[in-house]
N, C-alpha and C positions, 0 to 999 in steps of 0.2 A: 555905778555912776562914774564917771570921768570926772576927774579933781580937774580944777584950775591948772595946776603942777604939771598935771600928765597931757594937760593940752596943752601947754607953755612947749614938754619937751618933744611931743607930735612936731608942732610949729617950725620946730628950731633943727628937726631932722627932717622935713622935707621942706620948707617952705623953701624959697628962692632966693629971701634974703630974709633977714631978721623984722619979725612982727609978718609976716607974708600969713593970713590963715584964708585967705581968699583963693587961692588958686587951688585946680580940681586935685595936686596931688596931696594937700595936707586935708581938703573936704574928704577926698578918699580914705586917706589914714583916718583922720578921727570919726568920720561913720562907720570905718571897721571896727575900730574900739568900742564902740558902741555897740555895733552890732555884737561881736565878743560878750560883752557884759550881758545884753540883753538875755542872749542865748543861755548862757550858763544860769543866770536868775530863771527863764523856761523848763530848766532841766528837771528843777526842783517844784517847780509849782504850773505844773500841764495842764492846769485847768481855766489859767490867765490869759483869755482871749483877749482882752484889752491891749495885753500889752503882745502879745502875738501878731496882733491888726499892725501897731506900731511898729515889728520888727520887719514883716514886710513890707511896709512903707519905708521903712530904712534902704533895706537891701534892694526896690524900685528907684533909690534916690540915688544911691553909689553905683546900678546898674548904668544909669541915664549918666553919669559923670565919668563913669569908666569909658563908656562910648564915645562921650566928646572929647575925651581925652587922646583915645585912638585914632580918630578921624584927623587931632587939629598935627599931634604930636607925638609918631607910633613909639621910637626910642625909650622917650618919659612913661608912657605907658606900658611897655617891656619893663622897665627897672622897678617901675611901680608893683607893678602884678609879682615880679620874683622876689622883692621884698616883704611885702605884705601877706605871700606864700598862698597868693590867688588864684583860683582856677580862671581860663583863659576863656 
């Protein structure tokens, strides 16, 4: 699960300005963390469809945000993808 803390310092490494959690490249980081976490919790317990259904609803949500990201603002979405060490 994602602390308070660890969204605070997401926020604070990509947002755009301080307090920024609205724009697609911190929505991006912390759906990866999440997705991160989910995945590892998966590894252990393979028989949790519940939260399987949930991981890829995650990973359709960061898809659809990675794409508007490319379209509005290819640059940010270059830095985004090699920072977060995402496939393209």
């Amino acid at each position: 699960m994602i602390t308070k803390g660890n969204k605070n310092e997401i926020v604070k490494k990509y947002g755009r300005k301080p307090g920024d959690c609205g724009s697609p490249q911190v929505q991006v980081a912390i759906l990866t963390e999440r997705i991160k976490d989910i995945s590892s919790h998966l590894k252990g317990n393979k028989k949790d469809y519940a939260t399987q259904v949930g991981l890829l609803r995650l990973v359709g949500q960061r898809k659809r945000l990675l794409t508007y990201l490319k379209k509005k603002d290819l640059a940010a979405y270059g830095s985004l993808v090699k920072q977060l060490d995402l496939r393209k």
